[in-house]
C-alpha positions in Angstrom: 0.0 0.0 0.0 1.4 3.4 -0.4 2.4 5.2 2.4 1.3 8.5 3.4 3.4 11.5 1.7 4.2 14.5 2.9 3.0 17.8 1.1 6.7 18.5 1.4 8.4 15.6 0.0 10.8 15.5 -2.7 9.4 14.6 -6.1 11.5 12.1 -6.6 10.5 10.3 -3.5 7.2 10.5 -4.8 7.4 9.2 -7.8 9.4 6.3 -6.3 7.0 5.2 -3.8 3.8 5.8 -6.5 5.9 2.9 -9.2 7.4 0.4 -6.3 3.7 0.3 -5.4 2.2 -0.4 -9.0 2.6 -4.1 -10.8 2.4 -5.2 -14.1 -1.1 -6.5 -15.7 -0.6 -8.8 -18.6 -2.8 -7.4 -21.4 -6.1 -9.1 -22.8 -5.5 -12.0 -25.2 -6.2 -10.6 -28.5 -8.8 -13.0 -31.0 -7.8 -14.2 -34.5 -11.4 -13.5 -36.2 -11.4 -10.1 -37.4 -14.8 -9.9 -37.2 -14.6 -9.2 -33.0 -11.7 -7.5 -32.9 -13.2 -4.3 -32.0 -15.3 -5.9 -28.9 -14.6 -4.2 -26.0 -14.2 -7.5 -24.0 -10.8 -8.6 -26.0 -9.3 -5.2 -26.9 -6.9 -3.6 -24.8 -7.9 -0.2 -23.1 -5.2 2.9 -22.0 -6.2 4.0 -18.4 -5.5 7.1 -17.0 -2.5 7.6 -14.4 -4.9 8.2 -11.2 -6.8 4.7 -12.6 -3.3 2.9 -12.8 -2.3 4.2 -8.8 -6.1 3.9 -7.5 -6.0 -0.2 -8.9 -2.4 -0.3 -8.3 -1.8 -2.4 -11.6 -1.4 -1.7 -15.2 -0.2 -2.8 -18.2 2.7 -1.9 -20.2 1.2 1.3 -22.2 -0.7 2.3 -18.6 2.7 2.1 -16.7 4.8 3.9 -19.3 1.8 6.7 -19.9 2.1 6.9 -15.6 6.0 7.2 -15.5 6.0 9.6 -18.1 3.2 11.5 -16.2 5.2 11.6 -13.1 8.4 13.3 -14.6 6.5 15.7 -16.6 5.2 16.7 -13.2 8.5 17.2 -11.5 10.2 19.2 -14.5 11.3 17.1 -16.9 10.7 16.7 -20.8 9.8 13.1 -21.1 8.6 11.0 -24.7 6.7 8.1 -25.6 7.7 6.1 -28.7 5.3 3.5 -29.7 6.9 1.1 -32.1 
């Protein structure tokens, strides 16, 4: 669980104990036919940050999407590259 933080702390204490709390979620499997791809149960949805540290868990897009929240908030200039 994360542990209370101070109003004063040092960002990068923050951001620290916000990702040593968070795990990795394994995405849904994704189905062959194309003619469900698009169903909502089987394809993969991007949560916001605040979703990712309320469930504590997310998957590889959510976690990256969170980091790169986290040091846009303390100052710094981050990207994403999807490949």
């Amino acid at each position: 669980m994360i542990e209370e933080i101070a109003p004063d702390a040092p960002p990068v204490r923050v951001v620290m104990l916000v990702i040593n709390d968070v795990t990795y979620q394994s995405p849904p499997e994704l189905i062959a036919e194309r003619g469900r791809s698009f169903d909502a149960s089987v394809v993969q949805t991007v949560r916001f940050p605040r979703d990712v540290i309320k469930n504590r868990s997310g998957t590889c897009i959510d976690l990256a999407i969170l980091y790169a929240a986290m040091l846009n908030a303390v100052g710094l200039q981050p990207m994403l590259v999807l490949i």
